[in-house]
C-alpha positions in Angstrom: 55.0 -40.7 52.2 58.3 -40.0 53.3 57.3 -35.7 54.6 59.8 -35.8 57.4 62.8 -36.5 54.6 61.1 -33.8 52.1 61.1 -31.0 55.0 64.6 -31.9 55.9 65.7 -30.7 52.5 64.4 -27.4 52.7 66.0 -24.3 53.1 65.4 -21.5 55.8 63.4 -19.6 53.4 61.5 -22.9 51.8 60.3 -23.8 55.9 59.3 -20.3 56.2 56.8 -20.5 53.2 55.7 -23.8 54.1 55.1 -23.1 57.6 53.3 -19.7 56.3 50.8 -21.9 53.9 50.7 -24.3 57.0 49.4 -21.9 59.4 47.2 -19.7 57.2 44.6 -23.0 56.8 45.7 -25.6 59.1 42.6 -27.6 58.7 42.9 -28.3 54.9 46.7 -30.0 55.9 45.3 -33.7 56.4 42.6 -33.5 53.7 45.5 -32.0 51.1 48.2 -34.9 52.2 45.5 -37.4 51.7 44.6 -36.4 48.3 48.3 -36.2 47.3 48.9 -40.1 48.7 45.8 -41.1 46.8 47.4 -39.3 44.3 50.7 -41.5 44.1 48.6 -44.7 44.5 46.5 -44.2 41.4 49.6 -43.2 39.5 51.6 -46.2 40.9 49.0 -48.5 39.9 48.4 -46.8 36.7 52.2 -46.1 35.5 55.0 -47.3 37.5 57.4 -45.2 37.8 56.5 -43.3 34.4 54.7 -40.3 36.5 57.4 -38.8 37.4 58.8 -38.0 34.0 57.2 -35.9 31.8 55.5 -37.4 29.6 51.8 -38.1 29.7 51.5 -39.7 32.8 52.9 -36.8 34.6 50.2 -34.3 33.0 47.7 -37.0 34.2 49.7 -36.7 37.8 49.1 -33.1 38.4 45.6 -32.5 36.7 44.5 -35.6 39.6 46.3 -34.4 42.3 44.4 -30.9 41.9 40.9 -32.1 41.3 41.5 -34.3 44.8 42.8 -31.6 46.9 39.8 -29.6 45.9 37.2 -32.2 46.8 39.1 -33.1 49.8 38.9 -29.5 50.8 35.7 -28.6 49.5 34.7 -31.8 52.3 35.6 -29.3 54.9 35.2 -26.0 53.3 31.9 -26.2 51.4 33.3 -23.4 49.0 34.4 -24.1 45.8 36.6 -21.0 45.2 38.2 -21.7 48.9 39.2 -25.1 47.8 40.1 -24.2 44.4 42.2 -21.4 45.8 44.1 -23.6 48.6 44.9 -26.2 45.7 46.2 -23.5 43.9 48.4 -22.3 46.6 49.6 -26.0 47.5 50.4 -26.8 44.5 51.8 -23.3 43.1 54.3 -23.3 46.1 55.3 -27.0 45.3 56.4 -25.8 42.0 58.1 -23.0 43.5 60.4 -25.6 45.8 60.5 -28.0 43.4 64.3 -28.6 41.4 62.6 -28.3 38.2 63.7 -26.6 35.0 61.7 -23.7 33.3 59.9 -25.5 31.0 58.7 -28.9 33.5 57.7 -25.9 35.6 55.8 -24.6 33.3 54.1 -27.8 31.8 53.4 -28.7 35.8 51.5 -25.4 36.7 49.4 -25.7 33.2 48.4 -29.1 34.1 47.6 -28.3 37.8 45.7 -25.6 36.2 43.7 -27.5 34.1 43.1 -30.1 37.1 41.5 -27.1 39.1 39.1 -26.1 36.3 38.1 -29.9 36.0 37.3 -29.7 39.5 34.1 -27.8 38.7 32.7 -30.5 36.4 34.2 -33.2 39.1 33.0 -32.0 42.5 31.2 -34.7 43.6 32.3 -37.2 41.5 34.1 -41.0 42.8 37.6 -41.6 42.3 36.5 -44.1 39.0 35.3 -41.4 37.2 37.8 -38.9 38.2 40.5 -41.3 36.4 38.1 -41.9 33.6 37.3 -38.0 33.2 41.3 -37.4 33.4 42.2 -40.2 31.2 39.8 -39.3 28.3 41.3 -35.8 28.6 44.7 -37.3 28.3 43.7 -38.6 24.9 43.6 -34.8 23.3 46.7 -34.5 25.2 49.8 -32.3 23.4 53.2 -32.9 23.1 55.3 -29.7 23.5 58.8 -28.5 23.7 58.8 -25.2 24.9 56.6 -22.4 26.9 55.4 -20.6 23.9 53.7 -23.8 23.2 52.3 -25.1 26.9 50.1 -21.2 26.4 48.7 -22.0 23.2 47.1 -25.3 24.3 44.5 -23.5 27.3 42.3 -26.3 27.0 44.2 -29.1 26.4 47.2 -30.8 29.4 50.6 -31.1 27.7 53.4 -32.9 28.3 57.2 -32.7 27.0 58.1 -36.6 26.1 56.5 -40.0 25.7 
């Protein structure tokens, strides 16, 4: 994980939310950058390079990535809203700083939505069935072009291409 080259990107203002996050909860930092490396491994292995588009592998990117914060910080926290609400945060704010378009944006914070709300049924579960519980999700999975359409599917992750 290359942070140091990420944070040397940033902006005044994007270091100043960052550090604000940072400082608010410092001891959900490690668990949260372990989940996110575990994150890119299982997406690696699974896709290549295909998660970082944004087609299906993607939606399956962000719904992980949000379950595994949340069990990471639910480790430490032993609250489920608390972990839930940090993931949000995280992952909310990475969209923020991220040079995404509207609609990306949009698909991204639906799926890390979802990934939260799986949480819930995935608490305590192993990494295997995480990725099986995701996966099988990924099946009912819609393709969408435009925002109108990421709201109508609450219960389902999108994505905009194959």
């Amino acid at each position: 994980m290359k942070i140091w080259s990420l944070i040397k990107k940033f902006n005044f203002w994007q270091l100043f939310k960052v550090a604000g996050l940072v400082l608010k909860k410092p001891q959900y930092i490690f668990p949260t950058l372990r989940a996110t490396k575990k994150t890119l491994v299982i997406c690696d292995s699974l896709y290549g390079q295909n998660h970082h588009k944004n087609g299906k592998a993607n939606a399956f990117r962000h719904a992980i990535w949000n379950v595994l914060i949340c069990q990471n910080v639910f480790k430490i926290s032993k609250d489920e809203i608390k972990a839930i609400t940090w993931s949000d945060k995280v992952t909310t704010l990475h969209e923020k700083l991220a040079p995404n378009g509207d609609v990306p944006k949009a698909m991204d914070l639906h799926n890390n939505q979802l990934g939260r709300r799986y949480f819930r049924i995935l608490k305590i579960a192993t990494e295997c069935e995480v990725i099986a519980f995701i996966e099988e999700k990924l099946q009912q999975a819609k393709l969408v072009i435009g925002i109108e359409e990421i709201t109508s599917f609450s219960e389902d992750l999108v994505y905009l291409s194959e």
